[in-house]
N, C-alpha and C positions, 0 to 999 in steps of 0.2 A: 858748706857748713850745714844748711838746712838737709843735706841728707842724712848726716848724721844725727840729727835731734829725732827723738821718739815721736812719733804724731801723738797730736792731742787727744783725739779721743780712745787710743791706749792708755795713756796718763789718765784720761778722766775715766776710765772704766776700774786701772789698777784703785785709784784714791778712794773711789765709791765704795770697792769689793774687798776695801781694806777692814778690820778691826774698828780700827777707827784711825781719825786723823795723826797722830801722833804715831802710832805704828807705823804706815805709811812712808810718815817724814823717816823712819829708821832703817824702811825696810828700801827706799830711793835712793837714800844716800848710801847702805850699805853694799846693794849688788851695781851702784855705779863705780862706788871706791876703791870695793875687794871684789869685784865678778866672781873669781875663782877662789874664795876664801870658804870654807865652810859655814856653817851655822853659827858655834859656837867664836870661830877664831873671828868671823866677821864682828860677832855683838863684842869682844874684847878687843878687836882695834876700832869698834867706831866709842866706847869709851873715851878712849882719847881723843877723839875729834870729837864730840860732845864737850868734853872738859874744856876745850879750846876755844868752844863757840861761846860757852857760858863769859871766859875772858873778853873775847873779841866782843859778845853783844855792851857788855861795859864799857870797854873804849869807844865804839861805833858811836852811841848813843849820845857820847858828851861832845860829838863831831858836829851834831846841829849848829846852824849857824843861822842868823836872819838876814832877811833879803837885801841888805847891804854889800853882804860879803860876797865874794868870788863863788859860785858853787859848783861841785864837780859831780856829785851822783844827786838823781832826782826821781824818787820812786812815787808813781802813782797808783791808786787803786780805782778806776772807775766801778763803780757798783752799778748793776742793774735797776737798783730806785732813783736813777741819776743825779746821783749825789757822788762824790768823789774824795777820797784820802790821798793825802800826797806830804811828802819831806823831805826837805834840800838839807843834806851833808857833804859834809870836804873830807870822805876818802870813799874809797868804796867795799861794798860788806863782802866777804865771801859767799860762794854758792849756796853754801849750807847756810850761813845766815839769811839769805833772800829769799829762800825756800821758809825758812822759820817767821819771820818778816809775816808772810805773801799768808801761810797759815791760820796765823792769827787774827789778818787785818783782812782775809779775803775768803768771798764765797766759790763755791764753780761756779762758772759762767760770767766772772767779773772781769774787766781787763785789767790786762798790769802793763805801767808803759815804764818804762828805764829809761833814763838819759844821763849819758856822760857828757859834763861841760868841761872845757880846757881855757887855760889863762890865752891861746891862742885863737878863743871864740867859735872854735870846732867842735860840734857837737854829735854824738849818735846817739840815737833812738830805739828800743827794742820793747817789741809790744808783743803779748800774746794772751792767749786766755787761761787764765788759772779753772784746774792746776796743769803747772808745767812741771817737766821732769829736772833732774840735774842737772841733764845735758844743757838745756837752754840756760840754766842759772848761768851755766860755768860760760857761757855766749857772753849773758847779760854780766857778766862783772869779770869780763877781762876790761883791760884799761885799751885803749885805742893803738898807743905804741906797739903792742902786741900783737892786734888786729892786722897792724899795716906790716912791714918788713922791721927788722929791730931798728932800723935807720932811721925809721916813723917816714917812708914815702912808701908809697903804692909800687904793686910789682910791674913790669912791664907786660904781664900776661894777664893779669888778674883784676878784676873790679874789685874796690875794698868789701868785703862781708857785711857791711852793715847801712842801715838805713839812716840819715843825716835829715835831722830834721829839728828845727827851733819854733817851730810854727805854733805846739801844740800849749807850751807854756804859757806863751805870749796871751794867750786864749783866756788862761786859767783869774778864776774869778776868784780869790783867796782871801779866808776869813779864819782866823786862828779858833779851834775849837775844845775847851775844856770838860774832858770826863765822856768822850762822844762815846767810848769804849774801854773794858776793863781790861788792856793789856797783860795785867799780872805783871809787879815785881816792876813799872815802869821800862815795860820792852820798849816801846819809841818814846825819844820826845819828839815837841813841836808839829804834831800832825796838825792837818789842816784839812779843812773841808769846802768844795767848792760846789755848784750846779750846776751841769754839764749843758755846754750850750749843743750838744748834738740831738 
C-alpha cells in the first residue's frame, strides 16, 4: 500500500506551490478522481463531489458522541506548539472530507494520527504528516473489513496493511475546549485539546 501513496514531500511541495490552500484541496482531489479528465470536465464533475461533501460534512458532525459511548473514528492533530486537536465520532468521513477536516484544523508539519475502533476492541492507527495526499486519506478511511479479506480474516500470504495500535489514546490528556478556532459555519464539533506528553 505504502507504495502506492505519493511521498510526503511531493505533497508538501505540491500544497506550498499551490495558489493557495483551497486550490490545492481542488486541484488533489481532482487529478486523484478524474486523472484523465480534462480541465474543464474535471472542475464539472468535482462539482458534485463538493455538493456531496457540503451534505456528508452535516451528517459527519452530528456523529460526535462523548466518551461514554462506543467510538469508531478518532482524528488527531498534534501541532508543533505541543498542544493537540482530537474528536471521537461513530462513522467514518470520507477521503475528501479528512482532507477538508486536516485543512482547516492543520498546519504543514503537524501530525495527524487516525484510528478506527471496532465494537470487537480492534483497533488501527494511521499517522502521517500533513499535508497528505488523497491517496493516504482514502488509506485512512477505509473501514478495516475492507483492509483484511471481505471475510474480515487476514490472507494467508499477506500481513494486514495497517498499523494496530491503542496505546496512543490511552495517553491522551483531554480537556474540552470552547472557540480554540474559527472553523466557519461549525465544521467540527466537540474538538478537544490536550498537551503532548512527547
Amino acid at each position: 500500500m505504502e507504495d502506492d501513496i505519493k511521498p510526503q514531500d511531493q505533497v508538501l511541495a505540491e500544497f506550498l506551490g499551490a495558489e493557495s490552500p483551497g486550490q490545492w484541496l481542488v486541484e488533489e482531489v481532482g487529478v486523484y478522481l478524474y486523472p484523465d479528465a480534462d480541465e474543464e470536465d474535471r472542475e464539472n464533475l468535482l462539482d458534485s463531489v463538493f455538493d456531496r461533501v457540503n451534505e456528508e460534512r452535516a451528517r459527519f458532525t452530528t456523529t460526535h458522541v462523548g466518551s461514554h459511548h462506543l467510538t469508531e473514528f478518532t482524528l488527531e492533530v498534534e501541532k508543533n506548539s505541543k498542544m493537540a486537536l482530537g474528536g471521537t465520532y461513530t462513522s467514518l468521513p470520507s477521503p475528501v472530507l479528512l482532507l477538508e477536516l486536516c485543512l482547516k484544523l492543520a498546519e504543514p508539519g503537524d501530525e495527524i494520527h487516525v484510528t478506527h475502533r471496532y465494537a470487537s476492541s480492534d483497533a488501527c492507527t494511521f499517522s502521517a504528516q500533513w499535508p497528505f495526499g488523497m491517496d493516504w486519506a482514502v488509506s485512512a478511511t477505509t473501514p478495516m473489513g475492507e483492509i483484511l479479506n471481505d471475510d474480515g480474516e487476514d490472507s494467508e500470504d499477506d500481513e494486514p496493511e495497517y498499523e494496530t495500535s491503542q496505546a496512543w489514546w490511552h495517553r491522551l490528556y483531554v480537556l474540552p475546549v470552547v472557540g480554540l478556532l474559527s472553523l466557519g459555519a461549525g465544521l467540527v464539533s466537540g474538538l478537544f485539546v490536550r498537551r503532548s506528553s512527547r
